[in-house]
C-alpha positions in Angstrom: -24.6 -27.3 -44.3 -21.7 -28.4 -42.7 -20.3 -31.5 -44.0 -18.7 -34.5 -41.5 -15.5 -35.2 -41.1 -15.6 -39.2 -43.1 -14.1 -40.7 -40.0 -16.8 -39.5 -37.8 -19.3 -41.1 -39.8 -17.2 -44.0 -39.9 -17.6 -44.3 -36.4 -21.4 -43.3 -36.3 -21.9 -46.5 -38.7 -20.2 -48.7 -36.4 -21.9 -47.9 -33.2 -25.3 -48.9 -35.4 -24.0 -51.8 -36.8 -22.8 -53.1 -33.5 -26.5 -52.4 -31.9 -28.0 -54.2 -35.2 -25.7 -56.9 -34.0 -26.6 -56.9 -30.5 -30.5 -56.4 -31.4 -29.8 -59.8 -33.6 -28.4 -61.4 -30.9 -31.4 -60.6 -28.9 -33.6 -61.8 -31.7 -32.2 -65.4 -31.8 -32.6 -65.9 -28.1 -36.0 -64.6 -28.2 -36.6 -67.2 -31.3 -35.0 -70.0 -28.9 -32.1 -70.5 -31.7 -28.9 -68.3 -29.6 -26.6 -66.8 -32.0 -28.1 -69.4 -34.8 -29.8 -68.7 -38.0 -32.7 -66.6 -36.5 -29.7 -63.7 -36.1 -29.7 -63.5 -40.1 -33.5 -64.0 -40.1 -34.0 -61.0 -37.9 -32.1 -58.7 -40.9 -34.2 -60.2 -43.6 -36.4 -56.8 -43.5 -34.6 -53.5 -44.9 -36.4 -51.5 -43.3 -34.8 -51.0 -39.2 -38.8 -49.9 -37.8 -39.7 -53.6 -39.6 -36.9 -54.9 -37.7 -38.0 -53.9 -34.6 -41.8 -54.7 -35.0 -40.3 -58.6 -35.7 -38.3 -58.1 -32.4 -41.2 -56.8 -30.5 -43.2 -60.6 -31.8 -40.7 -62.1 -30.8 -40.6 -60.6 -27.5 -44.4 -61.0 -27.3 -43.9 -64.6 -27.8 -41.0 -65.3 -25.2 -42.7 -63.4 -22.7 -46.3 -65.0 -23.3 -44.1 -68.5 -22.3 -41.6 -66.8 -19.2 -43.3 -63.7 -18.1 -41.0 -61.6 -16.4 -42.9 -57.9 -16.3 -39.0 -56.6 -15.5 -37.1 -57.9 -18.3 -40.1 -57.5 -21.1 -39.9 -53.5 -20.0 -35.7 -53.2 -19.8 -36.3 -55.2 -23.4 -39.0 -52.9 -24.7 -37.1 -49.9 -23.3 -33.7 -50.6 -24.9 -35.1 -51.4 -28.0 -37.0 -48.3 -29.1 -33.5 -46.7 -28.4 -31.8 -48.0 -30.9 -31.5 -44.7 -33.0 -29.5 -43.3 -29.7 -26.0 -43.7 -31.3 -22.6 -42.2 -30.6 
């Protein structure tokens, strides 16, 4: 097994912290609190897949109110991509 170079990984982790950010971000909005407290409510769970099952009730919720059949599938695509890092 070939082990990675430290500064690699580095960078790994912050491509997936910046998309936890981001997926936050998108969180609070959904909640109808931008960049407010929902952000840290949305990393309450430790688990990401628990993360992303909040994000996708939250989604459900936003688009039950504004339907928008184009941005619920962009949202719904993007998200389940979030293991896609560089």
């Amino acid at each position: 097994m070939t082990k990675m170079p430290s500064f690699l990984a580095s960078g790994a982790m912050i491509g997936w912290e910046a998309i936890e950010f981001e997926l936050s971000r998108l969180y609070s909005v959904l909640a109808g609190d931008p960049d407010g407290a929902a952000m840290r409510d949305y990393g309450t769970p430790t688990i990401a897949r628990l993360r992303l099952d909040d994000l996708s009730e939250k989604a459900d919720q936003f688009f039950i109110k504004r339907p928008s059949q184009k941005r619920e599938g962009q949202l719904r695509y993007f998200a389940t991509r979030r293991n896609e890092t560089r």
